[in-house]
Legacy VTK file of the C-alpha trace (Angstrom):
# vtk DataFile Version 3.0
C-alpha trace
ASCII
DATASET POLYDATA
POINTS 103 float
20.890 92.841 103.675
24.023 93.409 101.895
26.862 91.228 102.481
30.416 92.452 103.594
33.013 92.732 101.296
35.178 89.880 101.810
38.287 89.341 99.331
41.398 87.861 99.811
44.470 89.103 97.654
45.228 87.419 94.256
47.818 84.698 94.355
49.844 87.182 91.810
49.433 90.632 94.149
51.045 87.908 96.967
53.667 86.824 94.478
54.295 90.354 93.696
54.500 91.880 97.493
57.116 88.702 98.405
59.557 89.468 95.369
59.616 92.967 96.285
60.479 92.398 99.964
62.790 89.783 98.731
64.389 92.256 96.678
64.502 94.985 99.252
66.321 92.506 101.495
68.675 91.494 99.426
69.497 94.782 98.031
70.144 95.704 102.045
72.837 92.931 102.067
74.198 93.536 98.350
77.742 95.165 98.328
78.895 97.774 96.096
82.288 96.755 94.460
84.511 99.397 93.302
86.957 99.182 90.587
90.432 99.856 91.774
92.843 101.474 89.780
96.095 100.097 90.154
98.585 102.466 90.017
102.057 102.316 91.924
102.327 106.181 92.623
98.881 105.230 94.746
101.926 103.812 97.085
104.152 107.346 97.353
103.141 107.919 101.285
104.579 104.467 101.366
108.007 105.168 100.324
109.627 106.184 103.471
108.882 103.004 105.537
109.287 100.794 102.632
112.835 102.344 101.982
114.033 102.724 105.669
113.092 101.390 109.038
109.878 104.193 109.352
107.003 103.242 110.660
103.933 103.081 108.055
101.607 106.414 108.388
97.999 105.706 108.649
98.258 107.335 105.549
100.019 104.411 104.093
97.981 101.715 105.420
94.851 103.208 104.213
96.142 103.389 100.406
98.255 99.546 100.903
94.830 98.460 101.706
93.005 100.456 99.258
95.481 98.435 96.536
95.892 94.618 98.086
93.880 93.771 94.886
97.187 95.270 93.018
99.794 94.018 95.230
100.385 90.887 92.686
100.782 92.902 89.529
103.364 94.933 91.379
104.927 91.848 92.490
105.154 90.823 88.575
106.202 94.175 87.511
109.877 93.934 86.952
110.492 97.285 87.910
108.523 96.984 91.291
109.349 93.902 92.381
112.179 94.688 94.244
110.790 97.070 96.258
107.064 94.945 96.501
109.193 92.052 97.869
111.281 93.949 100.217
111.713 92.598 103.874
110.846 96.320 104.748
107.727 96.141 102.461
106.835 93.200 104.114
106.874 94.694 106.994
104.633 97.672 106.081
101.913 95.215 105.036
101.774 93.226 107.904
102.168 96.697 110.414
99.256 97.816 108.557
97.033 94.445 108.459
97.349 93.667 104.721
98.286 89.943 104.271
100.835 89.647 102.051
99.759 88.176 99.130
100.787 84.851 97.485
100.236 85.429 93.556
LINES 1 104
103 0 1 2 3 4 5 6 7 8 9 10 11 12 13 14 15 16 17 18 19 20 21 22 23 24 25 26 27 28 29 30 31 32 33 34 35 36 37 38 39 40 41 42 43 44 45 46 47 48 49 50 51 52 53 54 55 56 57 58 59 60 61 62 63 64 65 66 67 68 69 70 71 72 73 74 75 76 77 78 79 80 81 82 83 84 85 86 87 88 89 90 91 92 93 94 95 96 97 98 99 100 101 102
């Protein structure tokens, strides 16, 4: 009589099937980072309520929190900074829910 066929997987095919879930998993939880590309003009629907007592347009919000990770360089930028610092601009960013950053 012939005897089943009885195997168990080779230590590397189990080393092999646990790095690729491991990968899979952690490629579920990896986040793609996007370069920004700071540019000031990004800011134009801004203008109005940074300028005046307008209220932000969604608009706005959506690009002031598309370039937070600019918000510093403007603040450097001697030609910005006026307007960056602005009670008014400060204003904008915390209507919108951008913290205002501390560079």
């Amino acid at each position: 009589m012939a005897k089943p066929f009885n195997r168990s997987p080779s230590p590397r095919l189990l080393v092999a099937a646990l790095v690729a879930v491991l990968v899979l998993l952690l490629a579920d939880r990896a986040r793609v980072v996007e370069a920004v590309t700071c540019s000031a003009t990004e800011l134009s629907s801004c203008v109005s309520a940074i300028t005046s007592s307008a209220p932000p347009s969604a608009l706005c919000c959506s690009k002031l929190r598309e370039q937070r990770p600019c918000l510093c360089g403007y603040i450097r930028n001697p030609n910005l900074r006026q307007y960056v610092t602005s009670p008014n601009a400060k204003r904008v960013a915390r209507t919108c829910g951008v913290p205002y950053p501390t560079c």
